[in-house]
C-alpha positions in Angstrom: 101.0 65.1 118.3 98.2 67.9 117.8 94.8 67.5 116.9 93.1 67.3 113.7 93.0 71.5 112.2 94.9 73.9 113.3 95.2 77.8 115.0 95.6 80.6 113.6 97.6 83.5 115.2 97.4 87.3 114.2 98.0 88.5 110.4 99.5 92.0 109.8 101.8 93.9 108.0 103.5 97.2 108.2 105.5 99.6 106.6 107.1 98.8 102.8 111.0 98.9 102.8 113.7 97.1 100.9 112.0 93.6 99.6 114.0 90.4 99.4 113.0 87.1 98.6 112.0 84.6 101.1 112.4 81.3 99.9 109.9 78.3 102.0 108.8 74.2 102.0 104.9 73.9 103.3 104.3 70.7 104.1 100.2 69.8 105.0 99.3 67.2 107.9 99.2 63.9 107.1 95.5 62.3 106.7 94.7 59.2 109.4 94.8 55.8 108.2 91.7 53.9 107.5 90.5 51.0 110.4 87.3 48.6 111.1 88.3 45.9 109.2 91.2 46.4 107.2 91.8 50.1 106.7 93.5 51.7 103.5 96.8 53.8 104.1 96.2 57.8 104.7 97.9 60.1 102.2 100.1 62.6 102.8 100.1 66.2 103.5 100.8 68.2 100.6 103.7 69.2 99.1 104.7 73.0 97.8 108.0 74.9 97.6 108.9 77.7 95.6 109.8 81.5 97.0 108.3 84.8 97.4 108.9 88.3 97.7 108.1 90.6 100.9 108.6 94.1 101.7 110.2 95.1 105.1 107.9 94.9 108.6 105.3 92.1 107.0 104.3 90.0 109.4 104.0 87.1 107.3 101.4 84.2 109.8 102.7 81.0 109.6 99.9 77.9 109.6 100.7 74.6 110.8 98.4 71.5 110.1 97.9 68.4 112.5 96.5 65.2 111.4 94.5 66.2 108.2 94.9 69.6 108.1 96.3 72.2 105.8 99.6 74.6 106.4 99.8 78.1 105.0 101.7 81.6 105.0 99.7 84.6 104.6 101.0 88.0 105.0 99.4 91.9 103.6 101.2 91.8 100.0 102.1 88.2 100.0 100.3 85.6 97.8 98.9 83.1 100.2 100.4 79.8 100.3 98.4 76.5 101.0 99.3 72.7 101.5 96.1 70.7 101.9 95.8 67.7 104.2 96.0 64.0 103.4 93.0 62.3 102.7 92.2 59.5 104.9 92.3 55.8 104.7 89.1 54.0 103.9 87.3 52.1 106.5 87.4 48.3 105.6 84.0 46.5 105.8 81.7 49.0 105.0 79.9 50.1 102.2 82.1 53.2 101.6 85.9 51.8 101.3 87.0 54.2 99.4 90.4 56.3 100.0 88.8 59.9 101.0 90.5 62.7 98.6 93.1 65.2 100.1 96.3 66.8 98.6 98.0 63.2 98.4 94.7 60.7 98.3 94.3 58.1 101.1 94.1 54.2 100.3 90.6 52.6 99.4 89.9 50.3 102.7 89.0 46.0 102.5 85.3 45.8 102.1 85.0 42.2 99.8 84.0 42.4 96.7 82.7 45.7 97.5 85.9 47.7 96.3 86.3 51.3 94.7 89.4 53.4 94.0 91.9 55.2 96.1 91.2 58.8 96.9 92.4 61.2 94.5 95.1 63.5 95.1 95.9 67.8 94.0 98.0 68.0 91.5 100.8 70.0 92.5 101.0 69.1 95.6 100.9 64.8 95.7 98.9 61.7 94.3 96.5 59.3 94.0 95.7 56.7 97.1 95.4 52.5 96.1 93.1 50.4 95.7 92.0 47.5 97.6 91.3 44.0 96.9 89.9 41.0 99.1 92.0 40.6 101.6 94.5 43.8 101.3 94.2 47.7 100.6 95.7 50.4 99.4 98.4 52.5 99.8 98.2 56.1 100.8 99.7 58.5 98.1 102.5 60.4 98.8 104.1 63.5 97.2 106.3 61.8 94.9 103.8 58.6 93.5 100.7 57.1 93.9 99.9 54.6 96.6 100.3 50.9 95.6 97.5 49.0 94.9 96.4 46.0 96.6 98.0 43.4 97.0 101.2 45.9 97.2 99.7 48.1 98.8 102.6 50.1 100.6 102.0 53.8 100.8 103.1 56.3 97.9 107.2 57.5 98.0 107.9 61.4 99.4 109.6 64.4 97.8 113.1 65.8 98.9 113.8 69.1 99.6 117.0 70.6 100.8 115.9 74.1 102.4 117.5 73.3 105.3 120.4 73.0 103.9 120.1 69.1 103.9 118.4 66.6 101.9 115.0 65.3 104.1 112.5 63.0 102.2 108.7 64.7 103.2 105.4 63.6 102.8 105.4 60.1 102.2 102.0 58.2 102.1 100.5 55.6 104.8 100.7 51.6 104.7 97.7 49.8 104.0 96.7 46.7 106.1 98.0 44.4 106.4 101.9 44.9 107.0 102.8 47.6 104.0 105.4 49.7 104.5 104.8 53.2 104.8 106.0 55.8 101.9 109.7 56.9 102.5 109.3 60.3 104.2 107.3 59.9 107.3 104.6 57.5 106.3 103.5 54.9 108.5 103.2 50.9 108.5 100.0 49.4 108.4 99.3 46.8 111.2 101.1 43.4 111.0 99.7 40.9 112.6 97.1 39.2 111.4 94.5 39.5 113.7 95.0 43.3 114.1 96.6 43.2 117.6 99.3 45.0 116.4 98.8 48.8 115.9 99.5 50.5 112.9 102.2 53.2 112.8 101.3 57.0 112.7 102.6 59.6 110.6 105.6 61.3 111.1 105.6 64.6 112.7 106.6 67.5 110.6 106.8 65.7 107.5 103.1 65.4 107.4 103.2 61.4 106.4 100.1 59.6 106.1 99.4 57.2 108.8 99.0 52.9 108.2 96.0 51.5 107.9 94.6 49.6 110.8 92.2 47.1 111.8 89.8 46.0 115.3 90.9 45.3 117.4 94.0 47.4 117.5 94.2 50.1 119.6 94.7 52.6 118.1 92.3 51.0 115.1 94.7 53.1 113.1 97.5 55.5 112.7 97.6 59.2 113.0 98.4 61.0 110.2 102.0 63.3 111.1 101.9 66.6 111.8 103.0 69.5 109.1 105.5 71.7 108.6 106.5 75.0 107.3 110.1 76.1 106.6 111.5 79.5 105.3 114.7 80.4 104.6 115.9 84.2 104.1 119.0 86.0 103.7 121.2 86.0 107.0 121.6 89.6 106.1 118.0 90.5 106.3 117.1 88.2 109.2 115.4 90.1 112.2 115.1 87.3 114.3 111.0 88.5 115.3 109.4 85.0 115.0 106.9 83.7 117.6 105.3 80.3 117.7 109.3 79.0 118.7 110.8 77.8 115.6 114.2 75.8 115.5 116.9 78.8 113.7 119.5 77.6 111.9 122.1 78.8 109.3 123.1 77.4 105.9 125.6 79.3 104.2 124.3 82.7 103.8 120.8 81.9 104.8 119.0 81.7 108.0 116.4 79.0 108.6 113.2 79.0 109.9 111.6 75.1 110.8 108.0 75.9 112.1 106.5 72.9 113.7 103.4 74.6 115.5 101.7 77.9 114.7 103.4 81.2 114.7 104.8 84.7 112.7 107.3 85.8 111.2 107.9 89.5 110.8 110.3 90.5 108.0 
């Protein structure tokens, strides 16, 4: 699993020619699910498909996020595309429970009678986190709903998308503590025992889940959130096969597609 953020290779472009349209799924890392004592579920990374349209020789620079982080494509005559991270679980037993905000929001952690909302998500691109009670917290939000609220408290369902050329749930948000279920798509459990010796679940990798929330004295105190992922799909016809960053290449009928799960470049 990479780190939290991400690195950017090169950005260019070259010379105009024909222009067909690429079509994509950007899918943001998954935020980190909250620990101390009783952590709220991490949201999801966010969301976004639609398509675009580039011009021949574009090298279009393709952003994955880790834990937290956002996932883009940029390219010269190309309207960047952004998926913000998940927003972390709160912390239980501090003063600042709360869910932290991101592109799904994360779960607000247990802190008493001290308790505030989930972390809001972006529109556009996933949802609210839940809120905590005494004794349980929320669930991370997930592209396709909010996190459940305490004592629920199972992270927020994920979005389909069938790019690929099959139907794959993404972006599901983080289980709070204790023992919710993660969102469908990628999101992790929170821990399950009760006194915290059993770790929470991280996020799946590239579906950018949200991870469970956790609590001491688990180790990990709580789960990763997964790993992004950006996928583009372009007419088999007009595929010239100049990627870098190693993506898996497939074909579905008369596309070719493109599953980035680190940093790289396409060049059109």
């Amino acid at each position: 699993m990479s780190s939290f953020g991400y690195r950017i290779l090169g950005l260019g472009g070259g010379a105009g020619g024909p222009p067909y349209q690429i079509d994509h799924l950007t899918i943001g890392g998954g935020g980190t699910g909250g620990g101390a004592f009783g952590g709220g579920g991490g949201g999801a990374g966010g969301f976004r498909s639609g398509n675009f349209i580039a011009n021949s020789n574009t090298v279009l620079t393709i952003t994955v996020g880790g834990a937290g982080g956002s996932s883009s494509i940029a390219g010269t005559g190309v309207t960047t595309v952004t998926s913000d991270g998940g927003g972390s679980g709160g912390p239980g037993g501090n003063s600042n429970p709360e869910g932290r905000p991101g592109a799904s929001g994360g779960g607000s952690g247990d802190a008493g009678s001290n308790q505030r909302a989930g972390g809001a998500g972006i529109p556009g691109q996933g949802n609210q986190g839940g809120q905590a009670n005494p004794g349980n917290t929320g669930g991370g939000g997930g592209a396709g709903g909010a996190g459940g609220n305490a004592p629920g408290g199972n992270g927020g369902s994920g979005s389909s998308s069938s790019i690929t050329g099959s139907s794959i749930i993404y972006a599901g948000g983080g289980g709070g503590a204790p023992g919710k279920s993660g969102g469908s798509g990628g999101g992790g459990d929170g821990f399950s025992s009760g006194d915290g010796s059993t770790s929470p679940r991280a996020g799946t990798d590239g579906k950018g889940g949200g991870g469970g929330g956790g609590k001491f004295p688990a180790s990990p105190s709580s789960g990763q959130g997964g790993d992004g992922t950006v996928v583009l799909s372009v007419p088999t016809a007009n595929f010239t096969g100049n990627t870098t960053g190693s993506p898996t290449v497939s074909t579905s009928g008369s596309n070719t597609i493109m599953v980035f799960t680190s940093t790289g470049t396409y060049t059109t």
